[in-house]
N, C-alpha and C positions, 0 to 999 in steps of 0.2 A: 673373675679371678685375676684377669691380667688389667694392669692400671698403669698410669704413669710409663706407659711405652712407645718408643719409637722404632719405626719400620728402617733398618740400616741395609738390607741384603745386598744392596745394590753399590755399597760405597765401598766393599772389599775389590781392593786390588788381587786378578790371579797372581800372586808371587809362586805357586807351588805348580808343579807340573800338573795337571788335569788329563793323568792318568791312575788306572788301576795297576799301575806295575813299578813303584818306586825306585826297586832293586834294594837287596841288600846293603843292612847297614848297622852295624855293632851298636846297641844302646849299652850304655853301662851306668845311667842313673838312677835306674830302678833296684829297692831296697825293699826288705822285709817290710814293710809297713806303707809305704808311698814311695815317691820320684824326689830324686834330692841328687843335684850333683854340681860340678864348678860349671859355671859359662863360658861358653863357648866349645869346646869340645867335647865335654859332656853334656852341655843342655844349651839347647839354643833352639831358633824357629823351626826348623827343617825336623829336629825332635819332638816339639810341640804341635806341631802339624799330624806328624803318624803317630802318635798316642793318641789325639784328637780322631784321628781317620779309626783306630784300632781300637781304642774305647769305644766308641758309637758300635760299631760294628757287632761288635764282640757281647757287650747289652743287650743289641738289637732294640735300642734306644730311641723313640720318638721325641721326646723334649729332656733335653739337659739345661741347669745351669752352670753357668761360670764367674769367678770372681777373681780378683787378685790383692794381694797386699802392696805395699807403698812402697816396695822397692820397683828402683829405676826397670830393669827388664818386665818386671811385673806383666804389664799392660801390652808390651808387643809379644811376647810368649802367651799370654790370653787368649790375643786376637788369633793369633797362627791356631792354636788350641781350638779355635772354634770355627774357624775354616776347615780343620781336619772335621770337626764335628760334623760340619753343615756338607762337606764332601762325604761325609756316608751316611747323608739322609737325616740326620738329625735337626729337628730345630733347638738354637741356641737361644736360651736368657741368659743376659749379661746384666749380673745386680752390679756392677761396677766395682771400686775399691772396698775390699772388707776381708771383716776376720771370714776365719776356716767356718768357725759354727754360724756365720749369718749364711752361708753355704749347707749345711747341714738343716738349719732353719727351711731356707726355700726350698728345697728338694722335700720334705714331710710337709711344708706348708700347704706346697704348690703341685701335691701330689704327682709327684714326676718320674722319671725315669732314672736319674741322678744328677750328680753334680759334681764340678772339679775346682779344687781352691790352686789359684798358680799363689805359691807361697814358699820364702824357706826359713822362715820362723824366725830361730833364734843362732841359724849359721849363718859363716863368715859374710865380708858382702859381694863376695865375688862366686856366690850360690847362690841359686836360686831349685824352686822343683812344684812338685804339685800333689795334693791329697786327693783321692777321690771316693766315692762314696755311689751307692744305688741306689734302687727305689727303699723310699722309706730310711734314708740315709744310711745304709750298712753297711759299713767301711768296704772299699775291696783293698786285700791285702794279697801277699802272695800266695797265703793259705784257700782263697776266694775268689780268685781269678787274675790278681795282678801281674804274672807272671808267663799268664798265658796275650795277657794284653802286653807283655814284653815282646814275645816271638812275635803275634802279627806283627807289632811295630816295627820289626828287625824285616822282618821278610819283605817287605813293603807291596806284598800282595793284597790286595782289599778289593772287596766284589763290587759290585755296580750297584748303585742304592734303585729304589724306584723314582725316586726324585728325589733334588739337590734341597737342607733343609734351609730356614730363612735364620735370619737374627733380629734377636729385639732387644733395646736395653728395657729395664723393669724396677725399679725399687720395689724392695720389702721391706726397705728399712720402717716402717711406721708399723707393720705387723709386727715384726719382731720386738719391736718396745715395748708392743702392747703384752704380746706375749709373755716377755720380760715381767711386767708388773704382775702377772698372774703367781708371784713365787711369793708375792709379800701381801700383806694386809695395810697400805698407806696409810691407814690412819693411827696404825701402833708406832708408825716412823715419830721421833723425838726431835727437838732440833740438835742439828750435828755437823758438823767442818770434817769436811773429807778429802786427803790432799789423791787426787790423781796422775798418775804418771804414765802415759800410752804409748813414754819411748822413743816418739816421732815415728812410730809403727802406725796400726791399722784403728788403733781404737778408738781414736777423739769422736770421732763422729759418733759414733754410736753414744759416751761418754756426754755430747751436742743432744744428741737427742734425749737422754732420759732427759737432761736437766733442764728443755722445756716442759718433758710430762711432769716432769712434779713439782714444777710452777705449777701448770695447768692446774694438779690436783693438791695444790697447796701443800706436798710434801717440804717441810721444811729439813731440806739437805744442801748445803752448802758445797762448791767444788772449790777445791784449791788448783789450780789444771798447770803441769812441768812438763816440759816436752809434747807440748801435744801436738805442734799440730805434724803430718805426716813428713818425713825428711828422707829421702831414698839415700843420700850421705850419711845418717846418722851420726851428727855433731857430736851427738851424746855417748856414742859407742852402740855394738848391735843391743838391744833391747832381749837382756836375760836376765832378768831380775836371782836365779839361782843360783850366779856364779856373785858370790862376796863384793868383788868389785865393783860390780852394780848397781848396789842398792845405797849408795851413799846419797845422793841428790833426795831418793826420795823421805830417809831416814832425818835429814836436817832442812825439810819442806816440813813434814811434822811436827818437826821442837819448833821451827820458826813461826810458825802461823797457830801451835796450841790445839792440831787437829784432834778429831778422837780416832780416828787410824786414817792409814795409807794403804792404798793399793797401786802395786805394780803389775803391769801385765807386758807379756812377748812381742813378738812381732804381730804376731798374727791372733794376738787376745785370746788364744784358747786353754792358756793359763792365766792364773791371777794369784798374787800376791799378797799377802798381807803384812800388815806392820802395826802394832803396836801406837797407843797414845804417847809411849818415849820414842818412839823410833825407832822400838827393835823390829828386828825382822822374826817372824813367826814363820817354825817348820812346819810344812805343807801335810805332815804326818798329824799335828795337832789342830789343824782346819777341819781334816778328817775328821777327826773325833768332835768334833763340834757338831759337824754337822749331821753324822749321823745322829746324834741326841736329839737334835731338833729333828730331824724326820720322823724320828721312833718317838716322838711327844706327837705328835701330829696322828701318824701311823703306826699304834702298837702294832708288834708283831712282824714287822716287813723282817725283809732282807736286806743285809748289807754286802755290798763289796768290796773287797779291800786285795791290795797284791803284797806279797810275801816277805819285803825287805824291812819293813818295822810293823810289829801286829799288835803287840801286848793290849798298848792301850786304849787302840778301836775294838780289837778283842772284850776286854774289859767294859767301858762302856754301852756297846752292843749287849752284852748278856746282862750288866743292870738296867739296862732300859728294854727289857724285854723282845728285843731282838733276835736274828738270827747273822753272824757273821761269817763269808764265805770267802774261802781264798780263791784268788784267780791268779796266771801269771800276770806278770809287767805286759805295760802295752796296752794302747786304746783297742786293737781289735781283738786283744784276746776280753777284756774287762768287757765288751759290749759283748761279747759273744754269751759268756757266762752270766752277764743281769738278765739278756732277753729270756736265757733258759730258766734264769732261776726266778725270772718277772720280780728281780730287786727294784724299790724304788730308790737308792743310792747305791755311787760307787764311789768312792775316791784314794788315789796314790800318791804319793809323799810326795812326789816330783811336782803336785799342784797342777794334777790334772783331774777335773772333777765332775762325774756323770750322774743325768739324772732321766727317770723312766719318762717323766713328762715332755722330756726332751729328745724324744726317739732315741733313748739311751746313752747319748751322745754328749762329749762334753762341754764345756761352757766357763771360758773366762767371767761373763758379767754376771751369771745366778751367784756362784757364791758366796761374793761380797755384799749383794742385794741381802740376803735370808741375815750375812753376820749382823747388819746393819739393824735388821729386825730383831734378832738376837740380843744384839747387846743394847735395844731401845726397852725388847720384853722386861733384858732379866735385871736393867739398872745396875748393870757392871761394865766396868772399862772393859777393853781387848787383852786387855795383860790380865785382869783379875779369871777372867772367864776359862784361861790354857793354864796360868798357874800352879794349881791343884795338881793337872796333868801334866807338864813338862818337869813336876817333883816326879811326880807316881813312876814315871818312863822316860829320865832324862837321857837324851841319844845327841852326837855329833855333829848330825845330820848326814847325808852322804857325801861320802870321800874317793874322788874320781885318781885315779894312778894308769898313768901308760907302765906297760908290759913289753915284755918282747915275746911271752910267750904266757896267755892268759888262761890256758886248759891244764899248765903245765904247775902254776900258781895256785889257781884252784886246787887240784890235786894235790898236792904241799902240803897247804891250810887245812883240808878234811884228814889227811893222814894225824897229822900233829894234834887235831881235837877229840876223831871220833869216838875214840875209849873212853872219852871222860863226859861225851854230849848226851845227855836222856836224850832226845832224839835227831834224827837228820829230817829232812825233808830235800827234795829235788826237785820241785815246782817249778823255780826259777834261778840256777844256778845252787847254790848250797846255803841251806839255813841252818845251824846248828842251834838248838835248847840248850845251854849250859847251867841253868838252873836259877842263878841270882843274874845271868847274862843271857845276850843271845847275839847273833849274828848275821847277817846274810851277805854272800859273797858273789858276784853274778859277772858275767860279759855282758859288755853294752851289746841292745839291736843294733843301735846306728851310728856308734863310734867306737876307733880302737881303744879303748878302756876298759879297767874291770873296777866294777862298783861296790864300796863297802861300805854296809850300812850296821851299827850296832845299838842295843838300847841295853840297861838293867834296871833289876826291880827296885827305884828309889835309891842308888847308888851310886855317885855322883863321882868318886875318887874310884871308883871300879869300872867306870866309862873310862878315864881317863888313861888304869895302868891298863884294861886293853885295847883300848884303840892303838896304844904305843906300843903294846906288843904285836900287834897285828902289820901293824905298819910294818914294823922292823919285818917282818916273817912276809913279807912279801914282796920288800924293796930289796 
């Protein structure tokens, strides 16, 4: 099971006291869903050490992994991270630079205890934080224990292991490629020009490795590769392919070179992106629905997962493809929580976060642009002709992020002003109102000050428009 490893235990410098009695100390990075906060006063080594000491602990953890993304602190909040690890007894693998889900990979691969991604994705660059996950990679959230791995860490009491654990570095990268191809049929791949763009984030490598497996296996896919290789500066700006202003390089990589789409992915590749043979950018709502079709061709009958801010059209599809489609809220740990219970073999959310059961439920920037690839080689249609049909059926805005001064008070407002005229509400995740040829969802961000509006109608393209503008106005 272990390959490709070197024995390091012996080359950590003690920087940290080599006691069980820290003392007190305020963390305040720790967030509903993971660790995210600015460096240095909020997240730094001395942080990454007692999370490290208070995860293991707290697990009761014999082998964890550890990874990090291609930002500058990345790699010394790692190390500290797995010192704390290896000071409550745990032994550390260290798969080196990579995304969150080659993290999620090794911990079900390598049947382990867990694992921690030092990443902060798609925030500023003076953040950094960390995901973490258990056996069988299951998110831990604050619902789950993250919160209780806050207090140790604050207390900076931690008991005495039986012994101190080791460190190893370890590549998985050639498992998880392999893995990777498991999602596609190589010989239905057509030939194709695919511009990719990794952001000077975490993805090239991985992006390096398919595109010797399918030399190897004579897949004829072509890379066009922009930003790739890793840049802890980001020249290019932080790597968020969802905010507008981003996606221009990869939009005129596409028209320049004739690709038949583009993929953009985050910092940390655990979204992905798509774009059109013009160069449009495709809403992550409409990827959904693609791909649930293609599972429910594969898999009559499953389960779908979908969360609450635009439903119509996975709705819709789901029930002609013989389907079942289930609402979850927003968020990777509630979306896992709900596939494992409902044993869905898809999930995906508009933001382009996309889960798959084969994948310990867990999401995955590089499956979904792999299946489009086969998709659009099965069905002998462009990327544009394939959403078409469906961005008429349920044309929507996309989501529209607005600061507040007061976002409960907002909320409240907008449900007063619709409820009398909505067939129905829903409260799942903030407020969804049915308005009949319209619909709406109005939500507070988990992990930023923002309140989020997302709307769609049925095939009504000037009926998007006067209300998104009324909406607007009713809440600025």
């Amino acid at each position: 099971m272990v390959s490709n490893m070197k024995e390091l235990s012996n080359t950590f410098i003690a920087r940290f006291p080599q006691t069980n009695n820290l003392g007190y100390q305020k963390i305040n990075c720790f967030k509903a869903y993971d660790i995210r906060g600015r460096l240095g006063d909020e997240l730094n080594e001395e942080v990454a050490y007692r999370v490290g000491r208070a995860c293991g602990q707290y697990l009761k953890a014999r082998t964890m992994v550890v990874g990090g993304d291609a930002r500058e602190t990345s790699e010394s909040l790692k190390l500290a991270l797995a010192e704390g690890l290896m000071a409550a007894g745990v032994d550390v693998i260290d798969i080196g630079m990579t995304g969150t889900e080659e993290i999620y990979f090794a911990t079900f691969h390598l049947r382990i205890c867990g694992g921690i991604e030092v990443t902060a994705s798609h925030n500023p660059i003076d953040y950094n934080g960390m995901k973490l996950v258990k056996e069988d990679s299951r998110p831990i959230s604050g619902e789950t224990g993250l919160f209780d791995i806050q207090n140790l860490a604050e207390s900076g009491l931690f008991s005495e292991p039986e012994k101190q654990g080791t460190y190893i570095q370890q590549s998985v990268l050639d498992s998880y490629v392999q893995h990777l191809m498991g999602y596609i049929t190589p010989t239905e791949i057509k030939p194709m020009r695919v511009v990719v763009n990794s952001g000077n984030g975490a993805a090239g490598h991985v992006v390096d490795a398919l595109e010797l497996k399918f030399k190897d296996m004579n897949v004829p896919i072509e890379f066009i590769k922009i930003h790739h290789q890793p840049d802890a500066s980001f020249p290019n700006g932080i790597p968020n392919p969802l905010l507008p202003e981003n996606r221009a390089d990869t939009t005129v990589a596409v028209k320049a070179y004739k690709a038949d789409f583009g993929i953009a992915w985050d910092g940390d590749f655990d979204r992905c992106f798509l774009f059109d043979e013009n160069g449009d950018f495709i809403e992550g709502y409409y990827i959904v629905g693609l791909l649930a079709e293609a599972f429910l061709q594969k898999h009559p009958g499953s389960k779908i997962i979908h969360d609450p801010r635009l439903t119509w059209n996975t709705i819709d599809i789901v029930e002609k493809n013989g389907g079942q489609a289930i609402q979850s809220k927003t968020g990777h740990a509630f979306i896992k929580e709900r596939m494992r219970s409902e044993d869905a073999i898809y999930g995906g959310e508009m933001s382009a976060h996309h889960y798959f059961k084969s994948f310990a439920y867990c999401d995955s920037g590089m499956i979904p642009w792999l299946l489009i690839s086969e998709l659009v080689c099965c069905k002998q249609q462009t990327l544009s002709a394939l959403v078409k049909e469906r961005v008429e059926a349920y044309p929507s805005p996309g989501e529209i992020n607005l600061t507040v001064l007061d976002a409960d008070r907002v909320i409240e407002s907008v449900l007063e002003t619709y409820k009398n005229d909505a067939l129905s509400i829903d409260y799942t995740d903030g407020i969804s109102l049915d308005m009949g040829q319209w619909r709406f969802n109005l939500r507070k961000s988990n992990t930023e000050p923002v309140i989020r509006l997302n709307l769609e109608t049925r095939g009504d393209n000037f009926l998007k428009e006067i209300k998104t503008t009324e909406l607007l106005e009713l809440i600025v």
